[in-house]
KEDREN-18152 format. One record per residue (C-alpha): residue number from 1; residue in three letters; x, y, z. Coordinates in nm, 4 decimals, m for minus. Layout:
% KEDREN-18152
- NUM:ALA:X:Y:Z
...
***
This chain:
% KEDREN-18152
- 1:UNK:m2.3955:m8.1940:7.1365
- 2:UNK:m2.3919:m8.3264:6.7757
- 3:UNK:m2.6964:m8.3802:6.5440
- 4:UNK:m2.8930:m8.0672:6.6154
- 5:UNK:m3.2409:m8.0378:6.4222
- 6:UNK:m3.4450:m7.7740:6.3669
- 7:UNK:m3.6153:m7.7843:6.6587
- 8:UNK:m3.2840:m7.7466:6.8693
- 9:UNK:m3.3365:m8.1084:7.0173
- 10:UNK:m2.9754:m8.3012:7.0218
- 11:UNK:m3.0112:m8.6173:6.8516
- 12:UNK:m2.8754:m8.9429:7.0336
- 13:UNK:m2.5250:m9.0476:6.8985
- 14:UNK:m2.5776:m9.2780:6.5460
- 15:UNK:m2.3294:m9.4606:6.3602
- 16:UNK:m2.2356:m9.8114:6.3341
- 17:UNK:m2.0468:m9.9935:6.6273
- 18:UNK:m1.6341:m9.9738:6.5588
- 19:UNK:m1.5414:m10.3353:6.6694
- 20:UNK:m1.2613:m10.3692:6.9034
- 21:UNK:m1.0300:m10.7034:6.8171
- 22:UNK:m1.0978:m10.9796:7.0371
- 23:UNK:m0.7970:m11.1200:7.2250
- 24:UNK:m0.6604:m11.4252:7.0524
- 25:UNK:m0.6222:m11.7607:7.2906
- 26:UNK:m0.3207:m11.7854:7.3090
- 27:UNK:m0.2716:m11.3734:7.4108
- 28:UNK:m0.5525:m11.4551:7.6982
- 29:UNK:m0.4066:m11.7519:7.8246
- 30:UNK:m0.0765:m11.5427:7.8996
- 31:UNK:m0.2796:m11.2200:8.0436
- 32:UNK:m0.1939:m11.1497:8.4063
- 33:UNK:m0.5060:m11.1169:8.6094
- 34:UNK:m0.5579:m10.8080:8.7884
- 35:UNK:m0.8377:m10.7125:9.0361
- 36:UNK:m0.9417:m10.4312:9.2113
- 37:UNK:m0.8672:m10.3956:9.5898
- 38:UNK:m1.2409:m10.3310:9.6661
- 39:UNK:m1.3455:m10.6532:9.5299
- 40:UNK:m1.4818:m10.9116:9.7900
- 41:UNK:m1.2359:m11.1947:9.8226
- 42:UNK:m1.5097:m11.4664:9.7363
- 43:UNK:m1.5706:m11.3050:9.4046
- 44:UNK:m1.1813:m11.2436:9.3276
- 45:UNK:m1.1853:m11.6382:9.4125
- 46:UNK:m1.4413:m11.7028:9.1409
- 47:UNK:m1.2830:m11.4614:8.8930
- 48:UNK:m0.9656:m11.6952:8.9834
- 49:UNK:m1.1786:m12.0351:8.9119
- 50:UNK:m1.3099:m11.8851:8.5780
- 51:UNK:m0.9951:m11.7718:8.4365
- 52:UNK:m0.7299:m12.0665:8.5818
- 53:UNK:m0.5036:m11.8338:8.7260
- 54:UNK:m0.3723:m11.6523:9.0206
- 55:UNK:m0.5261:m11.3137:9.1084
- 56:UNK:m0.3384:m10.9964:9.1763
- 57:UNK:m0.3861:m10.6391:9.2841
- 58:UNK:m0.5010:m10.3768:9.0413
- 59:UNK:m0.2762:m10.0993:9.1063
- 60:UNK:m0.1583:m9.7866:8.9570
- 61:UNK:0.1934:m9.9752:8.9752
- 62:UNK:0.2378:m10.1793:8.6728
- 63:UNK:0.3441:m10.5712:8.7351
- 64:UNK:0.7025:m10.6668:8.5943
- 65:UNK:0.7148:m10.8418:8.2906
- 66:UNK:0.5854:m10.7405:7.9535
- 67:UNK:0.2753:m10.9968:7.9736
- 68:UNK:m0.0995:m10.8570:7.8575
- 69:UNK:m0.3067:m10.7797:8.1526
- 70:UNK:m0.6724:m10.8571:8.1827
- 71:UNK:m0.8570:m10.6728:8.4869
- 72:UNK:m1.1404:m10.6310:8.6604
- 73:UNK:m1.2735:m10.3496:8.9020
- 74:UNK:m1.4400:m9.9827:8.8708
- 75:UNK:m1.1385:m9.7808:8.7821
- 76:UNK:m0.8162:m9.8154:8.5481
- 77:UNK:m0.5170:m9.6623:8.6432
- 78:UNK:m0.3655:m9.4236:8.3914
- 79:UNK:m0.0196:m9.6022:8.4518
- 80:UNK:m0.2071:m9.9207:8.2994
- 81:UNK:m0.3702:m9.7285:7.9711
- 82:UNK:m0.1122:m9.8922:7.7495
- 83:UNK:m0.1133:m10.1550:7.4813
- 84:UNK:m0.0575:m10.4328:7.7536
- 85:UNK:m0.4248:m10.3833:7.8282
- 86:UNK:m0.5716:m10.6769:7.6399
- 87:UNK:m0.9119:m10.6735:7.8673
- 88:UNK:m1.1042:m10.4747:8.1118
- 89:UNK:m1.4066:m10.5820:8.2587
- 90:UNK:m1.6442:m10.3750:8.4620
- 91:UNK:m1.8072:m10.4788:8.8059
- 92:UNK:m2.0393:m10.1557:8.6886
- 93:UNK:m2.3047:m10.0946:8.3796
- 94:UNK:m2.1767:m9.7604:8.3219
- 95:UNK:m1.8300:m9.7588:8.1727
- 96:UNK:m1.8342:m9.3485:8.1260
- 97:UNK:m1.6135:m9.2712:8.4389
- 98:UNK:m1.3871:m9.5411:8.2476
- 99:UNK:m1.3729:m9.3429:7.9521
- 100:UNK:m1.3639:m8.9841:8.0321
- 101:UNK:m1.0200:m9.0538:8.2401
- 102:UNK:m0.8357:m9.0429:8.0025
- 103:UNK:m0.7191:m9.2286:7.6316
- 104:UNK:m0.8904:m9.5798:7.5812
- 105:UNK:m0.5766:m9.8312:7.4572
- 106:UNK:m0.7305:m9.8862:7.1095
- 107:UNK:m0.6617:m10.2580:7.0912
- 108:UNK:m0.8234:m10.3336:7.4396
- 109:UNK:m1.1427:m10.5141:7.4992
- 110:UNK:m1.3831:m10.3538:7.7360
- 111:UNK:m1.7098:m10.5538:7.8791
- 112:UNK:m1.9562:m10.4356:8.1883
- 113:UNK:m2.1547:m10.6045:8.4242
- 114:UNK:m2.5202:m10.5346:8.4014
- 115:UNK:m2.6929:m10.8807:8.5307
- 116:UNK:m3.0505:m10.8152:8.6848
- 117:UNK:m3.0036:m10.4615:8.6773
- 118:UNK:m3.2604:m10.3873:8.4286
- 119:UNK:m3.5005:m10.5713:8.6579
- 120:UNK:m3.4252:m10.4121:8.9766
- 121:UNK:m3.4119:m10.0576:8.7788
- 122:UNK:m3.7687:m10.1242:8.6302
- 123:UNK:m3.9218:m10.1794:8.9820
- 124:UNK:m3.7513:m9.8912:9.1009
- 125:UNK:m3.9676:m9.6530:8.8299
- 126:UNK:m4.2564:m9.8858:8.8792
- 127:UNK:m4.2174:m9.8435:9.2491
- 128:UNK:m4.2532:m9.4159:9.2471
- 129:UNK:m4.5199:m9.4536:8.9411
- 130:UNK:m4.7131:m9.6414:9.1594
- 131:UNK:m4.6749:m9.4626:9.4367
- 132:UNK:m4.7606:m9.1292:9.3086
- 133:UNK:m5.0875:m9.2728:9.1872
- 134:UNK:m5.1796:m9.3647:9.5217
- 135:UNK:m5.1054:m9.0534:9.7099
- 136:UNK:m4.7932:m9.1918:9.9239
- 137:UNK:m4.6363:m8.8969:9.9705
- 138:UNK:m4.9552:m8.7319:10.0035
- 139:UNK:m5.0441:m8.9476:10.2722
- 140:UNK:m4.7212:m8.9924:10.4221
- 141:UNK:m4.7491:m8.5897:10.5315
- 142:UNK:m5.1067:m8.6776:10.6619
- 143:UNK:m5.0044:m8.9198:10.8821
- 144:UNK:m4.7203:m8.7170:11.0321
- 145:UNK:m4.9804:m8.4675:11.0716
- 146:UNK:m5.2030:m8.7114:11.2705
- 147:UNK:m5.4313:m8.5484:10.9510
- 148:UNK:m5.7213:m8.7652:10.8594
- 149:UNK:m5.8741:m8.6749:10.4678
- 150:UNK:m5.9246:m8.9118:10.1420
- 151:UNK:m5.7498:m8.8507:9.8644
- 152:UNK:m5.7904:m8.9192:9.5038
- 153:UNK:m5.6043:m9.1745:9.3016
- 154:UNK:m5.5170:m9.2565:8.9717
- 155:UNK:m5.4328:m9.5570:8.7792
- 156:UNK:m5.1199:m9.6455:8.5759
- 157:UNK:m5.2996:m9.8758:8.3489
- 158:UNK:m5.3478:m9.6720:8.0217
- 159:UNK:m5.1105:m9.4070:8.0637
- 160:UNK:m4.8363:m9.3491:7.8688
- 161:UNK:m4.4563:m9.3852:7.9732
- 162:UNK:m4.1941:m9.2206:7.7642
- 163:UNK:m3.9132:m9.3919:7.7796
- 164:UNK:m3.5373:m9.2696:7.6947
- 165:UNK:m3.3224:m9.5797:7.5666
- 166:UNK:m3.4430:m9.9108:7.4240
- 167:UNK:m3.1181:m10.1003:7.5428
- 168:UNK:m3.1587:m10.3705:7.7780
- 169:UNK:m3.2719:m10.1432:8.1202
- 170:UNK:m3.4954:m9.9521:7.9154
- 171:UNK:m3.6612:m10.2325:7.7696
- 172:UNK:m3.6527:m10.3733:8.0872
- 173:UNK:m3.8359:m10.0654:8.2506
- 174:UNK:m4.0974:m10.0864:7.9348
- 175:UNK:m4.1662:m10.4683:7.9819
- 176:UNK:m4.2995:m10.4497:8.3447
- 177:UNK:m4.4667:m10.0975:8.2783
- 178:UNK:m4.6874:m10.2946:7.9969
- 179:UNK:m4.7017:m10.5873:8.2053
- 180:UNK:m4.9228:m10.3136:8.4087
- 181:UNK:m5.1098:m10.1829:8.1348
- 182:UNK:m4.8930:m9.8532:8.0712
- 183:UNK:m4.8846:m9.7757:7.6805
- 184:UNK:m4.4639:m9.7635:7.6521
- 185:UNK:m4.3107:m9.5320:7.3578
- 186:UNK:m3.9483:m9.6119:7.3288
- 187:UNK:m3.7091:m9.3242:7.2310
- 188:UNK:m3.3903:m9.4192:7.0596
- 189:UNK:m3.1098:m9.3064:6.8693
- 190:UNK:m3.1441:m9.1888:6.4780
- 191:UNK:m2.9510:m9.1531:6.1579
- 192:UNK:m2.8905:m8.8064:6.0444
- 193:UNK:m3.1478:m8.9147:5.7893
- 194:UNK:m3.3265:m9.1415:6.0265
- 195:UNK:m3.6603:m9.2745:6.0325
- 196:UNK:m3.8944:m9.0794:5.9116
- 197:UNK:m4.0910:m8.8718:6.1339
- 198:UNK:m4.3883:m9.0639:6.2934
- 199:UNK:m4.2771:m9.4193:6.1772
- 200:UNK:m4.2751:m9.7378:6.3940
- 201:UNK:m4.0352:m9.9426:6.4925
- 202:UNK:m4.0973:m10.2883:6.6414
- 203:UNK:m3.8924:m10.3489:6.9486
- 204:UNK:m3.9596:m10.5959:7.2606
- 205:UNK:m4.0911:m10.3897:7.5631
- 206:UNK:m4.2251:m10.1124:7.3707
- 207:UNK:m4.5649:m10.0441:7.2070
- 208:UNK:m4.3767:m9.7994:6.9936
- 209:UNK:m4.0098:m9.6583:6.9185
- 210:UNK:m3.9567:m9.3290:6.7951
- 211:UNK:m3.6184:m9.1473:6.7046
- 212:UNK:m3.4426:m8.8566:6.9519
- 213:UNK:m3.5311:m8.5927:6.6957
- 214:UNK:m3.9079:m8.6714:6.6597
- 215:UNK:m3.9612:m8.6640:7.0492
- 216:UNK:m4.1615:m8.3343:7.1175
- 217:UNK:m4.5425:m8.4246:7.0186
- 218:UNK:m4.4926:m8.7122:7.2580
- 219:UNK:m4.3251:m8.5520:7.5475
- 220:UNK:m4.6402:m8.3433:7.5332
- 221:UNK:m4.8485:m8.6278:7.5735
- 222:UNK:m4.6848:m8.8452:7.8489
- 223:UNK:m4.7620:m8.8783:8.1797
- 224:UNK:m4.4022:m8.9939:8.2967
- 225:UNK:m4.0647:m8.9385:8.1387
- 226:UNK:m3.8053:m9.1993:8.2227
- 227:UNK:m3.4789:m9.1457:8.1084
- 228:UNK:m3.2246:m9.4952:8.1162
- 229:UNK:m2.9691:m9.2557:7.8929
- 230:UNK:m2.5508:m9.3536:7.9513
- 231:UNK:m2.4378:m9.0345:7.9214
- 232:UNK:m2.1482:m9.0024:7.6454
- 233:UNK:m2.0811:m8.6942:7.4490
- 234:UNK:m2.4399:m8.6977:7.2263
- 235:UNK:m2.6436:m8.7405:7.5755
- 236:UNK:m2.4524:m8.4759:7.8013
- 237:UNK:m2.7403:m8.1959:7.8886
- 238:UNK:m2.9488:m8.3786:7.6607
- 239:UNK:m3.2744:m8.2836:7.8830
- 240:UNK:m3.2344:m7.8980:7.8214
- 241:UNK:m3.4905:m7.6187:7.8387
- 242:UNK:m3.6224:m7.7958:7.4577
- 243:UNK:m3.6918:m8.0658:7.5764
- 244:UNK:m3.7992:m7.9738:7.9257
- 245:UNK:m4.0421:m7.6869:7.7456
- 246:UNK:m4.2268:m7.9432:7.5766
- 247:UNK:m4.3575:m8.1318:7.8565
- 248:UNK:m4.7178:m8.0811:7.9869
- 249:UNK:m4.7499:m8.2241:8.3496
- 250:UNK:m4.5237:m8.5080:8.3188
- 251:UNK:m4.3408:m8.6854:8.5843
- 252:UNK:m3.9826:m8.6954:8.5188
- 253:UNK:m3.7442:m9.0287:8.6206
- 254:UNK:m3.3956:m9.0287:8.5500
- 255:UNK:m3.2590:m9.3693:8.6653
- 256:UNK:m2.9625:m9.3200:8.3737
- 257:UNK:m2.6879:m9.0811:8.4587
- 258:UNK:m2.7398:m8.6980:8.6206
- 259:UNK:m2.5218:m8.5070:8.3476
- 260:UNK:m2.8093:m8.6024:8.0812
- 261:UNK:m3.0060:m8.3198:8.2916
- 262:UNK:m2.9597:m7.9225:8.2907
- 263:UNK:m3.0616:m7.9139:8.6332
- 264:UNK:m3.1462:m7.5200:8.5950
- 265:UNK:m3.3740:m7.6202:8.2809
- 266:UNK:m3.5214:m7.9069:8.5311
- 267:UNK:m3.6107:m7.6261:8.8196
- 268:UNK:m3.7057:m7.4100:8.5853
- 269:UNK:m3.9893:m7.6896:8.4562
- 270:UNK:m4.0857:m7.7973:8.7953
- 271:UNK:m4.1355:m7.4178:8.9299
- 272:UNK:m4.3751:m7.3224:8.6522
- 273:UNK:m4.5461:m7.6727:8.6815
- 274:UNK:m4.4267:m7.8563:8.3462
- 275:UNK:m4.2549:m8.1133:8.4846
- 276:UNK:m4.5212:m8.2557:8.7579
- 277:UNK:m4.2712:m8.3934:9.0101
- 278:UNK:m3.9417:m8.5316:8.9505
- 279:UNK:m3.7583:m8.8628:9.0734
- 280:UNK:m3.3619:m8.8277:9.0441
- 281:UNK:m3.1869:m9.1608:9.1061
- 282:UNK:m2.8242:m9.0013:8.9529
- 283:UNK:m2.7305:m8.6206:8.9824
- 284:UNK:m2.4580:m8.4803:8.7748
- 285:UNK:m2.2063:m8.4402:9.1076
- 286:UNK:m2.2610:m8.7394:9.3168
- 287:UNK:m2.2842:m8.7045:9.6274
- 288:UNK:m2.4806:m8.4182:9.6743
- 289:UNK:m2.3682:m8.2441:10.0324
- 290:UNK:m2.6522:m8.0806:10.2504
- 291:UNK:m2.6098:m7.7182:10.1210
- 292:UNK:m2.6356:m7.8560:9.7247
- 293:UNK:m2.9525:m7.6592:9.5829
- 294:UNK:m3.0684:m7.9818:9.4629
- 295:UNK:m3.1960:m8.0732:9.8179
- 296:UNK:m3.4706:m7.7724:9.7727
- 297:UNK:m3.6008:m7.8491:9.4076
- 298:UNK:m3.9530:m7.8590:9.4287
- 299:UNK:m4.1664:m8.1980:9.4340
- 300:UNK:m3.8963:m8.3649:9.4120
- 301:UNK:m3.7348:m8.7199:9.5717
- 302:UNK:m3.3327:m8.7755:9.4784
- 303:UNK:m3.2122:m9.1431:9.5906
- 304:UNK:m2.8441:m9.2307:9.6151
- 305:UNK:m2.7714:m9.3617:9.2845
- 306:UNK:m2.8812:m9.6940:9.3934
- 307:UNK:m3.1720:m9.8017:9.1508
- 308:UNK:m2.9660:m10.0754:8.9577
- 309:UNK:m2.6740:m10.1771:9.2405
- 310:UNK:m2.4782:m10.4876:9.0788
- 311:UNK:m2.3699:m10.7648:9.2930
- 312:UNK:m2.1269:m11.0094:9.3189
- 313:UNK:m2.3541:m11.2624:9.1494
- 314:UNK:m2.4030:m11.0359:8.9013
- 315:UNK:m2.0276:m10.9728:8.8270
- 316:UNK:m1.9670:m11.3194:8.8440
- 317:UNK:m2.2690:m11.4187:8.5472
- 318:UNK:m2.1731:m11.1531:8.3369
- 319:UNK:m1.7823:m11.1924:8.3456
- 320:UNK:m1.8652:m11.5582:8.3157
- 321:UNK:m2.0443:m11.4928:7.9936
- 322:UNK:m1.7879:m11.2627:7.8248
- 323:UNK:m1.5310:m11.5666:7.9275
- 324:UNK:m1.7142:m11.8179:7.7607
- 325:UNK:m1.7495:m11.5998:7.3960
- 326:UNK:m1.4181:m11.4744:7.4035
- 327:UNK:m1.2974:m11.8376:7.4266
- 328:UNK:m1.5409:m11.9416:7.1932
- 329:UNK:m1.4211:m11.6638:6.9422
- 330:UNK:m1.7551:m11.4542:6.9870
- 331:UNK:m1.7765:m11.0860:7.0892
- 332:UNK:m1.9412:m11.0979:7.3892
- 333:UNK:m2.3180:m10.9403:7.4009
- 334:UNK:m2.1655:m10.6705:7.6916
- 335:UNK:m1.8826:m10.5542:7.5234
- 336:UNK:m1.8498:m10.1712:7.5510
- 337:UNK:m1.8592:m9.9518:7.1828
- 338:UNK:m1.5717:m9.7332:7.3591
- 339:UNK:m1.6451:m9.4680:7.0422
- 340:UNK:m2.0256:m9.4811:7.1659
- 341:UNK:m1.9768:m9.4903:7.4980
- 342:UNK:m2.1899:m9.8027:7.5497
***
């Protein structure tokens, strides 16, 4: 973890982005398009229209000829790491599987698909939020119980949501959670100097942003934790017993990736009642068979990583968009920092 502080919190990753060349026209309109087998044939037939040109598999067999290959899919082949890579796109958000498989070809471009992910991941936390404050579960275990008892409940409006990442989900997440009155504190990256502690940033979606290292008065005060973290080398086991110490009572969502999370710090919070109850949309080994100990945490729900599922309308938009400012000369708004991991 780089960028310890005094207070042993890791500090996010900082740094400006290292661009990656965009492929010149005439490079592009050679590239052989490659797709992965898993694609649905209607989209490959879009990703066909888009780009002019015929599509073919996306194996770990190179094609013959020396021509640049563009492709598209959730994996890349080691056999295909090379400096013929001119330009992967992902049908996912999270490029880290992409990157932790081995070398990145330095010259190659790398863009993701997020389309209405942000939206579908901020109903998702809005969704449990809500439903904590009304007693579903609560009520849920009543009714199996043929049990009949009121039960008290608890608004979101004025609350506060602490929210890990100000990128485009977690803005997202903080745009419909102020949309229902919930006071949103955005937590992002810092400079080794950073911010000072306590200063405000303005950013859309958030009544406040303050920097990784400057987090612990206001994990103290929140009533939810959501973390939207990618997880790269700055963000692995970034929740750890630190951070996880200084909650009081919060709920903890973690709709970003499951290796952000010491799991053992996490039971260790929700046994002596820090952490209030926890929501895990991503664990850090996916999926989680019966006998995995993360079935009996206590209070809490896990979900099969399916907060933010892209479609093929999705993939299509995005890839569409990345087309367009390539051509156009422009680095497209979802290409991938491959030193960042984002």
């Amino acid at each position: 973890m780089t960028g310890n502080t005094g207070s042993n919190h890791p500090v996010l990753a900082c740094g400006p982005p290292v661009p990656t060349p965009l492929p010149a026209p005439d490079i592009l309109a050679r590239a052989r398009l490659l797709v992965a087998a898993s694609l649905d044939r209607g989209l490959v037939r879009e990703l066909e229209r888009i780009t002019g040109r015929p599509a073919e598999p996306l194996t770990d067999v190179p094609p013959p000829s020396g021509r640049p290959l563009l492709c598209v899919g959730e994996t890349l082949p080691d056999a295909l790491r090379t400096d013929r890579l001119l330009w992967f796109h992902s049908v996912n958000a999270g490029t880290d599987p992409l990157l932790s498989a081995g070398p990145w070809p330095a010259p190659a471009l790398l863009t993701r698909t997020v389309g209405r992910m942000g939206e579908r991941i901020a109903q998702y936390v809005l969704a449990w939020m809500l439903a904590e404050c009304q007693s579903v579960p609560e009520f849920t275990a009543q009714h199996a119980r043929a049990h009949w008892e009121r039960l008290p409940t608890e608004l979101v409006a004025g609350q506060t949501a602490l929210i890990y990442g100000t990128g485009r989900i977690g803005a997202a997440v903080g745009r419909l959670l102020g949309a229902c009155g919930v006071r949103t504190v955005g937590v992002a990256r810092t400079t080794r100097g950073g911010p000072e502690p306590g200063s405000a940033r303005v950013v859309p979606g958030f009544d406040r942003v303050i920097g990784a290292a400057e987090d612990t008065e206001a994990l103290a005060e929140a009533r939810w934790v959501v973390s939207t973290l990618p997880l790269t080398g700055a963000t692995e086991g970034f929740f750890g017993a630190a951070r996880l110490t200084a909650v009081r009572g919060a709920t903890f969502v973690n709709v970003g990736r499951g290796a952000t999370v010491d799991m053992g710090a996490l039971e260790t919070a929700l046994r002596d009642g820090r952490v209030r109850r926890a929501v895990l949309d991503v664990l850090p080994a996916e999926p989680a068979a019966p006998g995995d100990p993360v079935w009996r945490l206590p209070r809490t729900v896990i979900t099969s990583h399916s907060s933010g599922i892209t479609t093929d309308e999705d993939v299509v938009t995005d890839f569409t968009a990345c087309w367009e400012a390539v051509a156009a000369g422009r680095r497209p708004e979802l290409t991938v920092d491959v030193g960042r991991g984002y």
